[in-house]
C-alpha positions in Angstrom: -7.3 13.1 7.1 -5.2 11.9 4.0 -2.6 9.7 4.7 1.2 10.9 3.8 3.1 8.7 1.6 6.4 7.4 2.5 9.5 9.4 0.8 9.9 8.0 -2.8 13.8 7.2 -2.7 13.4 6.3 -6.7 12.7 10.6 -7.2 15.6 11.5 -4.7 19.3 11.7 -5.0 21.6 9.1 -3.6 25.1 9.0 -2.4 26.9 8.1 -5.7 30.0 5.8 -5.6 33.1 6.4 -6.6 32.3 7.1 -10.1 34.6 5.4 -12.8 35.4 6.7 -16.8 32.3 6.8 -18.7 32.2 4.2 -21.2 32.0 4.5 -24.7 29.1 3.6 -26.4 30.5 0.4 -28.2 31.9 -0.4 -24.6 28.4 0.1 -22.7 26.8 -2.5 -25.2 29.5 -4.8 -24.5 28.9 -5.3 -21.3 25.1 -5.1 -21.4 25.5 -8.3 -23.9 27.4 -10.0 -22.1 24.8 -10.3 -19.1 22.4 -11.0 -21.5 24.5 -13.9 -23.2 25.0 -15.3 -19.5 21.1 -15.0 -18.8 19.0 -14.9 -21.6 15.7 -15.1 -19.6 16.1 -12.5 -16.9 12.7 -12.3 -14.4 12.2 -10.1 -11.6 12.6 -12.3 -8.0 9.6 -11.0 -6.8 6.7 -13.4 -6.1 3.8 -12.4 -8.1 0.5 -13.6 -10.1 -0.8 -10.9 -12.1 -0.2 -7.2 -12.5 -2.2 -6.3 -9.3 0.4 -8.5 -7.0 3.2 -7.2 -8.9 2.7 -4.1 -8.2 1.8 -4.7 -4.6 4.9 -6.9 -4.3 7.0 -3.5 -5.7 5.3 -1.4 -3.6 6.4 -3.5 -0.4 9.8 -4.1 -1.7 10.8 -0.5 -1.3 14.0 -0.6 1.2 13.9 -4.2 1.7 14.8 -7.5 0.2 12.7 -9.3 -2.7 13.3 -12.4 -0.1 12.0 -11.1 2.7 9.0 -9.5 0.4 8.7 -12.6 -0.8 8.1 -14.6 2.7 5.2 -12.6 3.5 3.4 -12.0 0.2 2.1 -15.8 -0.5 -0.7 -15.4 2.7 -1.7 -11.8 2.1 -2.3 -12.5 -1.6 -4.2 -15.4 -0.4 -6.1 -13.1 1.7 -6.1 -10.5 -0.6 -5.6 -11.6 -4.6 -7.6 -8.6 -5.9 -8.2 -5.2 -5.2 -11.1 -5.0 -3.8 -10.5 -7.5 -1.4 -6.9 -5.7 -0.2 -9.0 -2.5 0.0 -11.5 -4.6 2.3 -8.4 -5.5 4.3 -7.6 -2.5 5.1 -4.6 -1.4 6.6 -5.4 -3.3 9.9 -5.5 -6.0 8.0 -2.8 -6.1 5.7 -0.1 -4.9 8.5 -0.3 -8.1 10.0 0.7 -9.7 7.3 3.4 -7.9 6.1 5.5 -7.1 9.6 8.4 -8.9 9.4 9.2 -5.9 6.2 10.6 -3.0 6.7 8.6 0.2 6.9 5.5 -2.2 7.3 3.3 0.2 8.9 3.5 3.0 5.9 3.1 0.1 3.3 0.2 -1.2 4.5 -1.3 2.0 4.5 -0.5 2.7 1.0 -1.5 -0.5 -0.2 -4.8 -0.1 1.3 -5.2 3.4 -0.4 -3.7 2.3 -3.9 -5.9 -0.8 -3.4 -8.7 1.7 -2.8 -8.0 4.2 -5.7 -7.7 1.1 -8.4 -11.5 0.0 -7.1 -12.8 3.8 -7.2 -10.5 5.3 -10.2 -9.5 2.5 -12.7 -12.5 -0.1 -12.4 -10.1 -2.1 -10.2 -7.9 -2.6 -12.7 -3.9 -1.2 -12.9 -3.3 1.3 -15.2 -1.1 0.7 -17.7 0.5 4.7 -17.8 2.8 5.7 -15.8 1.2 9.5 -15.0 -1.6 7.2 -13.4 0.7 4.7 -11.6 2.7 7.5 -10.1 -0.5 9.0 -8.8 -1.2 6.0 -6.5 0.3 5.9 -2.9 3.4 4.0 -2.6 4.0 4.6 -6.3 7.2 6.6 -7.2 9.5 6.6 -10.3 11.3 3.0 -9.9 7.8 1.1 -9.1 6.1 2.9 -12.0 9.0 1.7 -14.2 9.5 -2.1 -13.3 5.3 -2.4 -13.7 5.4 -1.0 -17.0 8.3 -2.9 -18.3 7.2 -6.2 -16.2 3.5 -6.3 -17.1 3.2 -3.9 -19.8 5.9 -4.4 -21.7 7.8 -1.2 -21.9 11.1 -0.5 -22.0 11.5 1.5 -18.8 14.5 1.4 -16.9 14.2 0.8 -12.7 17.0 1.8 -11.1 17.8 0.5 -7.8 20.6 0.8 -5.2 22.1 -2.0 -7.3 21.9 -0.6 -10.3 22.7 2.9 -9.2 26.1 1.4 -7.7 27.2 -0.5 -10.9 26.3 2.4 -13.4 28.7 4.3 -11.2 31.4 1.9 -10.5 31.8 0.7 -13.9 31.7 3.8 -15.6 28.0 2.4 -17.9 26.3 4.8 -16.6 27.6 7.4 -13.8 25.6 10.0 -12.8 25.0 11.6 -9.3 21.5 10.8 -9.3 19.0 8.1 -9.8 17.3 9.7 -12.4 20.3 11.0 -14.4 21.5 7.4 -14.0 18.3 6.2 -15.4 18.1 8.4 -18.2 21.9 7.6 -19.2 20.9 3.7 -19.2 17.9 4.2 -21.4 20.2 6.2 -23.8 23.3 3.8 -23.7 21.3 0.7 -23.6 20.7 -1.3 -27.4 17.0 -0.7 -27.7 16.2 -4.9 -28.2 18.2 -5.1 -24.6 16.5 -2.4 -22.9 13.2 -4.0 -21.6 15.2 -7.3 -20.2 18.4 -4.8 -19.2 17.1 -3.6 -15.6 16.7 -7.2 -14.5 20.8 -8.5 -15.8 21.7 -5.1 -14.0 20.0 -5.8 -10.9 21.0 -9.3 -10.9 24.6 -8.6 -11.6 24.5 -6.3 -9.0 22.8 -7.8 -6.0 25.0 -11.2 -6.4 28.1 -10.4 -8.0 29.1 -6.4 -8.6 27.9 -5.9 -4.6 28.5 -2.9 -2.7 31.3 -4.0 -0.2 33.2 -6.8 -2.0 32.7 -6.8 -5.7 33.1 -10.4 -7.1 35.4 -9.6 -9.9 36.9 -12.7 -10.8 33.6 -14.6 -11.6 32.3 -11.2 -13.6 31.3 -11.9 -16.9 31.5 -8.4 -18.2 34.3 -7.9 -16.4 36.6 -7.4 -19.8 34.3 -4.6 -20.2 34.4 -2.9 -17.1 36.1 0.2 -16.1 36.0 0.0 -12.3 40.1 0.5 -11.5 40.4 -1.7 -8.2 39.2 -5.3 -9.4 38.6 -7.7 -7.0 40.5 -10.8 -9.5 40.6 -13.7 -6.8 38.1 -14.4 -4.1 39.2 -14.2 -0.7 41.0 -16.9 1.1 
């Protein structure tokens, strides 16, 4: 009996933040540049070797930290570097590896079967489309995305709680879904910005625009920002 993938959060709608004033579009390339001026050479935090980890890495990263991902990957890619070794695993052999993550017993099921599927469909290689990617287990929307623009170059945007949150609260890109947040982005975002623009995004937003306590007064698009109750000082 087939196994039943997880829900694919990326394909879903999501609670959006208080949405702020849509920004022009001389304002939304603004701010994009200046994250790219304060990081020119974004890269995804995940802990990866070649296209096969990546997209395992993405896979397990799915409602959980790159951190914590990133504790557990370095042994099971050791075990595991290709995949017909991870499909050899099995899922019995991958969960051990991988259950200090959340959702571990799902993802090692679908990293088994997408391990599986690459050895039996794509000569054990990762496709490079996204129809094909999105047909493995474990791969919705946002993982299709940040393996395409990651390994293959294309400018996809992967939007993330992160990224969903700050399109919202700074008025770059609101929407009330992923996808329409996504699709806004890809639009609004100077085409030689877009392939690096997911990674300043998720960056700004996992250490500096965060969900609970914004870190305005070190923001260094903040002059460009629309979100109405900046946080100008840090807490004492």
């Amino acid at each position: 009996m087939p196994t039943a993938k997880p829900p694919k959060p990326d394909h879903g709608t999501a609670t959006a933040p208080r949405r702020a004033r849509l920004m022009p579009p001389a304002q939304a390339e603004a701010f994009i540049r200046a994250l790219a001026v304060a990081n020119p050479a974004p890269e995804t935090e995940l802990i990866y070797h070649d296209t096969f980890t990546l997209l395992v890495a993405v896979v397990l990263s799915a409602q959980t930290t790159d951190a914590a991902v990133n504790r557990c990957t370095p042994a099971l890619f050791a075990a595991a570097p290709t995949p017909a070794a991870m499909a050899t695993l099995g899922a019995e052999g991958i969960g051990p590896y991988i259950r200090t993550i959340g959702l571990w017993q799902g993802k090692a099921r679908n990293v088994a079967a997408l391990a599986r599927d690459l050895v039996d469909k794509h000569g054990g290689q990762v496709p490079g489309e996204r129809e094909a990617l999105e047909a493995l287990p474990g791969v919705g929307r946002k993982t299709a995305n940040v393996v395409l623009n990651v390994a293959f170059g294309q400018n996809t945007m992967a939007v993330d709680t992160h990224i969903f949150r700050l399109g919202n609260r700074c008025g770059l890109a609101p929407g009330k879904t992923v996808r329409e947040v996504e699709e806004r982005l890809v639009k609004r975002c100077p085409p030689d910005l877009l392939r690096d623009a997911h990674h300043w995004l998720i960056l700004h937003g996992r250490y500096v625009c965060k969900a609970r306590a914004p870190e305005c007064w070190r923001c260094v698009a903040r002059a460009h920002c629309n979100y109405r109750d900046k946080v100008l000082a840090p807490p004492r």
